[in-house]
C-alpha positions as CSV (number, residue, x, y, z in Angstrom):
1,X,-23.7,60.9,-19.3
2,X,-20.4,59.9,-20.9
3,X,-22.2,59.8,-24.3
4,X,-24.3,63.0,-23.8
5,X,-20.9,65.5,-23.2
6,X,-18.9,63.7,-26.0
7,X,-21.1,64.5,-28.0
8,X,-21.7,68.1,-27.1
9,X,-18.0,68.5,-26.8
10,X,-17.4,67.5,-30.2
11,X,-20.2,69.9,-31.4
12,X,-18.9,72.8,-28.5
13,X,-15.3,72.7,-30.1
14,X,-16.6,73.3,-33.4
15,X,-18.8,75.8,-32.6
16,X,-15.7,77.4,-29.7
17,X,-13.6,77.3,-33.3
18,X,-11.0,75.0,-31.4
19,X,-10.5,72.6,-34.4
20,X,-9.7,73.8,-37.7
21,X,-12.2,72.4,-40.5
22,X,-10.8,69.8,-42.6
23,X,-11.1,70.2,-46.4
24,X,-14.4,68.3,-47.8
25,X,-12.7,66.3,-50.2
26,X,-10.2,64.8,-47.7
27,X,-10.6,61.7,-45.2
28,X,-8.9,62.4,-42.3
29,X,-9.0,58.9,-39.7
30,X,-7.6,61.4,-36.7
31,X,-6.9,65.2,-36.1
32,X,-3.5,66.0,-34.3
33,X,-3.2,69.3,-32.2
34,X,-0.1,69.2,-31.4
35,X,3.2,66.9,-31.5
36,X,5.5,67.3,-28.5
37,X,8.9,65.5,-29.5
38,X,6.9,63.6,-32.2
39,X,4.5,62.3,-29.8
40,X,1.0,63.5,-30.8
41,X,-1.8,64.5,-28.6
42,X,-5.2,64.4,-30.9
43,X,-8.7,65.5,-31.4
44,X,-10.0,62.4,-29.1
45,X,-7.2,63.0,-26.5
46,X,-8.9,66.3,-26.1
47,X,-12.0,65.5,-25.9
48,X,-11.3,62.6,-23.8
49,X,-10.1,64.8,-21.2
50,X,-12.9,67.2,-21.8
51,X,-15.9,64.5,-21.1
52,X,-13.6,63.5,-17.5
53,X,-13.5,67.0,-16.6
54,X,-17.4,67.7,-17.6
55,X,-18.0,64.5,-14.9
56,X,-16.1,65.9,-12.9
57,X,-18.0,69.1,-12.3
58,X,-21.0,67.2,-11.9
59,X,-23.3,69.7,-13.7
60,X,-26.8,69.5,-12.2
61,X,-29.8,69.1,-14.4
62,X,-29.0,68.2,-18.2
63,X,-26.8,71.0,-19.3
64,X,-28.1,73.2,-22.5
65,X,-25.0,73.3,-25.7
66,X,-24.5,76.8,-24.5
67,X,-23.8,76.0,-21.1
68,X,-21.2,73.6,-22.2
69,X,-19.4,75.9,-24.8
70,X,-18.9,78.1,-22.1
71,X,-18.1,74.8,-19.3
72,X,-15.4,73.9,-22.6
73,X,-13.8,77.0,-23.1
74,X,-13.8,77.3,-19.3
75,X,-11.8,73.7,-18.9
76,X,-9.9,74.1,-22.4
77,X,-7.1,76.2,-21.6
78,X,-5.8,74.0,-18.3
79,X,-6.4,70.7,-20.2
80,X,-3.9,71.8,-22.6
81,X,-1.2,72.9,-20.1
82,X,-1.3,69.6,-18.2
83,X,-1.7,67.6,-21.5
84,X,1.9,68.9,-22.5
85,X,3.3,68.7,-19.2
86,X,2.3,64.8,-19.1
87,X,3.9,64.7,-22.2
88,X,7.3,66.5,-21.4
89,X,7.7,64.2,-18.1
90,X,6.6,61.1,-19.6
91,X,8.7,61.0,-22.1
92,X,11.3,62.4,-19.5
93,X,10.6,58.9,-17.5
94,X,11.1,56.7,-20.1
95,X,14.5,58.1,-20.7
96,X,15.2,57.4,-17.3
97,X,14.0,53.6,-17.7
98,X,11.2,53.8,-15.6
99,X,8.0,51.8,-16.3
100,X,5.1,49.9,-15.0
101,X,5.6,46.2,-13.5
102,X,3.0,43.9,-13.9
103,X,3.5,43.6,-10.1
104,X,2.8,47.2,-9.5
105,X,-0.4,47.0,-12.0
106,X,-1.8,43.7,-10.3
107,X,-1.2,45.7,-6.8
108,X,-3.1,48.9,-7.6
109,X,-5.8,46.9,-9.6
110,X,-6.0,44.5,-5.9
111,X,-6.1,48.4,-4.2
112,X,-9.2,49.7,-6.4
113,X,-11.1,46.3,-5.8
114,X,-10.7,46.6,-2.2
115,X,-11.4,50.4,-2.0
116,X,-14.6,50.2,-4.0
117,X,-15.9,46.5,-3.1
118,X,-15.7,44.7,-6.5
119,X,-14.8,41.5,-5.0
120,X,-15.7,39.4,-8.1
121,X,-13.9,39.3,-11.5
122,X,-17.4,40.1,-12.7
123,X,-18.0,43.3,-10.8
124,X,-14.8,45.1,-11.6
125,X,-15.1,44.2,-15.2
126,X,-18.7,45.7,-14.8
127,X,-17.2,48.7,-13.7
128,X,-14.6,49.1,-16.1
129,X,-17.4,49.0,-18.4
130,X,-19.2,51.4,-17.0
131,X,-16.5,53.7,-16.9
132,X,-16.1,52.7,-20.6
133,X,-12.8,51.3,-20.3
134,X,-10.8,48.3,-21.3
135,X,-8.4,46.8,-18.7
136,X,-5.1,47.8,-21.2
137,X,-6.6,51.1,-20.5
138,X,-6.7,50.9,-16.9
139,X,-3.2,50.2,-17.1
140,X,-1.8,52.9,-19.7
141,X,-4.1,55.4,-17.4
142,X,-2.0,53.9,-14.3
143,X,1.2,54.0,-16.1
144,X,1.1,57.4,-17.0
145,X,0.5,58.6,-13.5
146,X,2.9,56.4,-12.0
147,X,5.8,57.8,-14.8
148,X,4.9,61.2,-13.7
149,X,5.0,60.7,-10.2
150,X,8.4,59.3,-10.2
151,X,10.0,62.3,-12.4
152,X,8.4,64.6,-9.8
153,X,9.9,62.8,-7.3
154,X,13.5,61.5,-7.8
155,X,14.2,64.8,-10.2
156,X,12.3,67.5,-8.4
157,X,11.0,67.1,-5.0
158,X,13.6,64.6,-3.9
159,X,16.6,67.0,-4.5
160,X,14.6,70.0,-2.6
161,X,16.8,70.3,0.2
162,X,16.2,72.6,3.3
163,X,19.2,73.8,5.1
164,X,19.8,75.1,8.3
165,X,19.9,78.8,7.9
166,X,17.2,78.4,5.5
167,X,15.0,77.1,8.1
168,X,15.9,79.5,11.1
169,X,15.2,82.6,9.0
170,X,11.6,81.1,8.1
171,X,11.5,80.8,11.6
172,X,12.2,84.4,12.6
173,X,10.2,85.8,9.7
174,X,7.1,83.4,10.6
175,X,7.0,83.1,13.9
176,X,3.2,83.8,14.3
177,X,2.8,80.5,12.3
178,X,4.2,78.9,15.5
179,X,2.5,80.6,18.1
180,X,-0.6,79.7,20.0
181,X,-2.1,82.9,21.0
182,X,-3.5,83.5,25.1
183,X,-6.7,82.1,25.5
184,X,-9.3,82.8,28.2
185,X,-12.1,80.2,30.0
186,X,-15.1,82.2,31.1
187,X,-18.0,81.9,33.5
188,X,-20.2,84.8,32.9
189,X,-23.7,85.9,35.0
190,X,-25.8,88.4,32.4
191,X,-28.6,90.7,34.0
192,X,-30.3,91.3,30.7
193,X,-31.6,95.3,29.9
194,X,-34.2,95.2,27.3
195,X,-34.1,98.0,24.7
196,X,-36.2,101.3,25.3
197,X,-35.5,100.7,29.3
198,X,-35.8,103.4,31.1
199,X,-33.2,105.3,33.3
200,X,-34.7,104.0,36.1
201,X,-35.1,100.4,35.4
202,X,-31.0,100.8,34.1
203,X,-30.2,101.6,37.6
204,X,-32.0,99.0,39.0
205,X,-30.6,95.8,36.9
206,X,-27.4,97.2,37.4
207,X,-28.0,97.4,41.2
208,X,-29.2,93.4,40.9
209,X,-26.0,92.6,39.1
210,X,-23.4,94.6,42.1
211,X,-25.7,92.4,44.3
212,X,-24.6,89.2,42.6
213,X,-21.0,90.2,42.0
214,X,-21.2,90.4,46.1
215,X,-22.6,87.1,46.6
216,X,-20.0,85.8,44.2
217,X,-17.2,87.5,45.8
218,X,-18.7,86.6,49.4
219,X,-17.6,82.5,48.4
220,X,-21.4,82.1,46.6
221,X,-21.3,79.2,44.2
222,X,-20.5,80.9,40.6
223,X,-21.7,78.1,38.8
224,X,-25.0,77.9,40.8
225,X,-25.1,81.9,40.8
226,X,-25.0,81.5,37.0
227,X,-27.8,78.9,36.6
228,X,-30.0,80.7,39.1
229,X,-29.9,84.0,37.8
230,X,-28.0,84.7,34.4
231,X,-29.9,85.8,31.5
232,X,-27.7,84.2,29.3
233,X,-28.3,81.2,27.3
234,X,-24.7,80.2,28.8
235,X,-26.3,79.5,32.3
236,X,-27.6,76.0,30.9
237,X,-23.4,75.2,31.1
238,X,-23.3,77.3,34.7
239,X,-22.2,80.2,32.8
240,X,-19.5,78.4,30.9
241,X,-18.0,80.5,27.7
242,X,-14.5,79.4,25.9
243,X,-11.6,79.0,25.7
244,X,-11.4,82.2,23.4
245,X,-8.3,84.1,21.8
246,X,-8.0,86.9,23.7
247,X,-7.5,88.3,20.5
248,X,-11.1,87.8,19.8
249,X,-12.6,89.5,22.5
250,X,-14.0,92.8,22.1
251,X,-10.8,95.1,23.0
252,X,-13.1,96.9,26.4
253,X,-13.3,93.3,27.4
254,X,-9.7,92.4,26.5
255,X,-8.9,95.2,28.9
256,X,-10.6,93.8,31.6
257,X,-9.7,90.2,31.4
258,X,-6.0,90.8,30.6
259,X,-5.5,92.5,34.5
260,X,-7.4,89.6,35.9
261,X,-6.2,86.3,37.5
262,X,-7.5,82.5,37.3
263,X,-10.0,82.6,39.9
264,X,-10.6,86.9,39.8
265,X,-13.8,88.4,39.2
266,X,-14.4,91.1,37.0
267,X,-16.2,94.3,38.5
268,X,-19.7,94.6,36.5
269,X,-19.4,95.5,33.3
270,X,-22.1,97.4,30.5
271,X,-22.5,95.6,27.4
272,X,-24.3,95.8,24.5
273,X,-26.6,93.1,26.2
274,X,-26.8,94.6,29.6
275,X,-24.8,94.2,32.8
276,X,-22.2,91.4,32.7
277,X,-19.9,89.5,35.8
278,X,-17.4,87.3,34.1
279,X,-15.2,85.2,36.5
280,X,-11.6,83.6,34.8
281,X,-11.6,80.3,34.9
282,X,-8.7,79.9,33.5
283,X,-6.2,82.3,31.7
284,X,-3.7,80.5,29.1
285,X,-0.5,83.0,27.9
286,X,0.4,83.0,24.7
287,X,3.1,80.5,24.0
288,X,5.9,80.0,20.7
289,X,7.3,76.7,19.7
290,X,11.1,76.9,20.0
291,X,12.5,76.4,16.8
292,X,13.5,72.4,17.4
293,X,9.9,71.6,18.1
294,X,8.8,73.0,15.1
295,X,11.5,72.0,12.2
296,X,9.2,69.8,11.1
297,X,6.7,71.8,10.5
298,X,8.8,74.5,9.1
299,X,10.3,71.7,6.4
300,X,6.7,71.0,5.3
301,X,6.2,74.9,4.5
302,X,9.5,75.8,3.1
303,X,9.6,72.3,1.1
304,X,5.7,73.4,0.3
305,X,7.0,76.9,-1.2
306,X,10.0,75.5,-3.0
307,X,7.7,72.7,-4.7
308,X,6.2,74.7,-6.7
309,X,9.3,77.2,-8.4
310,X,11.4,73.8,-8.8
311,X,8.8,72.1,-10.5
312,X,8.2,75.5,-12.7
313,X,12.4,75.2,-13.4
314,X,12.6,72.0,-14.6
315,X,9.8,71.9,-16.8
316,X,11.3,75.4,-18.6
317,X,14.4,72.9,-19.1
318,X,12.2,69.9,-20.7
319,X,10.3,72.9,-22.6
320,X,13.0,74.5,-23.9
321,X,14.7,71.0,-25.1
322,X,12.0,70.1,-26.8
323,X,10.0,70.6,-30.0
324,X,6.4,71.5,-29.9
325,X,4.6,71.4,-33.0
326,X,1.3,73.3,-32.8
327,X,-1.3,72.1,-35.5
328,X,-3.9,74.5,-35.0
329,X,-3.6,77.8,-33.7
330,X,-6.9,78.0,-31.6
331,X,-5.7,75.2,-29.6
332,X,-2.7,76.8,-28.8
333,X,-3.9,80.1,-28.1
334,X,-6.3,78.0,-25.3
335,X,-2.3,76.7,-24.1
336,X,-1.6,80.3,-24.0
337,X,-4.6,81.1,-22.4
338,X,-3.9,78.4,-19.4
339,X,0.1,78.9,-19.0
340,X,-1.1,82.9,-18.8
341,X,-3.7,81.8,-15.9
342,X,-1.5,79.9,-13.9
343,X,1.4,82.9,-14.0
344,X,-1.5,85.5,-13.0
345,X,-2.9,82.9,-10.1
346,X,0.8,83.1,-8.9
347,X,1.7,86.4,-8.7
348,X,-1.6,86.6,-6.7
């Protein structure tokens, strides 16, 4: 599989016009894209990323050239945004000192061997193979994620800081987040009216449904009532239905419930499925979390909205400190194409 999309992605990015052509006469070992503070991202980093992404999607069937041209020029443009970003807060971590311990290596190679079973030396080197990787690439793949990690934290998230007043007017400005609306429990006896009854047989199953609403009201057994004589697929439960939002009841039937008690009986109502006798089992108002019982939750959704614009503010400073070198204009246009994506996803 591996094989089979680097191989089409080499042809699709010729055919896509993402690589410039090099001259005939010259021998060129590697083509570099781009060079972000000197450090060069190159034909076979792109492509590298292409083939992972191409798994990823797990195409069904064995995908025609054309229906990876349009998969590559699909994936392109985001690959190239998060190729440079990686780059920008990499580099950004080693300036800071960090770096991968062998400690820290041997601990998440021990974590992948007991996630996914490979409790010999021969079975995770199997894998690895399979994967077509060498263990020094295991570990550059884990270093680089564990560099970016730490920037995000200790220089981003870890100086978001919520403050009081921050967090009460979320509060007041969301407090339908924190409220659980008034539900209603049910029982329900239906006296069915097929379609095309006549006026005469309407009177009549509504007479048989007053009858049962007296026997219910009389001290009759709802639940036996319901099993005995309710057309609904609901008596199997003794007539059981809920606990619904009130919100989600029809707004006739929101009426009727709403002026009812736990333990009241509704008088008989026409529905769309004929006569209906609903009992309230129980009736739960509509309750808000006061503010103290929900500050956790409201520092998860401010934190969750601020994540985003700090991480966007401190990657313009890397960006604008640094020096990007595009060597061909197609792939940069796809960068374009990917940092124009992600501003248009959010204003949406």
């Amino acid at each position: 599989m591996s094989t089979r999309f680097r191989s089409a992605a080499a042809a699709a990015l010729g055919a896509l016009a993402l690589l410039a052509a090099a001259p005939a006469s010259a021998e060129i070992v590697e083509q570099i894209l781009v060079k972000v503070n000197g450090e060069i991202f190159t034909k076979t980093d792109l492509e590298a990323r292409q083939v992972a992404a191409l798994r990823q999607k797990n195409l069904q069937g064995e995908p025609t050239d054309e229906q990876l041209r349009r998969e590559l020029a699909q994936i392109t443009p985001q690959i190239m945004v998060d190729a440079v970003t990686e780059m920008l807060l990499i580099q950004r971590a080693k300036e800071l000192g960090y770096r991968l311990t062998d400690d820290q290596f041997k601990q998440a190679v021990d974590n992948i061997k007991k996630e996914y079973k490979l409790d010999t030396e021969e079975k995770f080197q199997a894998a690895l193979k399979q994967e077509g990787m060498t263990l020094n690439d295991l570990r550059r793949q884990f270093e680089r994620q564990m560099l970016v990690q730490r920037v995000e934290q200790v220089e981003i998230f870890g100086k978001i800081a919520i403050s009081e007043d921050e967090a009460r007017r979320y509060y007041q400005e969301h407090q339908t987040e924190f409220t659980t609306p008034a539900s209603v429990t049910l029982r329900e006896i239906l006296v069915a009216v097929p379609a095309g009854a006549t006026p005469a047989q309407d009177q009549a199953l509504k007479a048989r449904a007053e009858q049962l609403r007296e026997r219910a009201a009389s001290g009759e057994d709802y639940v036996k009532l319901a099993e005995d004589s309710s057309d609904a697929p609901s008596r199997a439960n003794g007539g059981l239905i809920g606990p619904i939002d009130l919100t989600d009841l029809s707004p006739d039937l929101r009426k009727v419930v709403e002026g009812l008690k736990a333990g009241d009986l509704s008088p008989v109502v026409r529905t769309s499925r004929g006569y209906q006798i609903f009992k309230v089992e129980t009736l739960t108002p509509a309750r808000t979390l006061p503010f103290e019982q929900a500050r956790e939750q409201i520092n998860d959704r401010v934190f969750t909205s601020k994540r985003k614009e700090e991480f966007d503010k401190y990657l313009a400073r890397l960006k604008a400190q640094a020096i990007i070198e595009w060597k061909n204009q197609d792939v940069k246009k796809a960068y374009e194409d990917g940092l124009a994506a992600q501003a248009q996803a959010t204003v949406k």
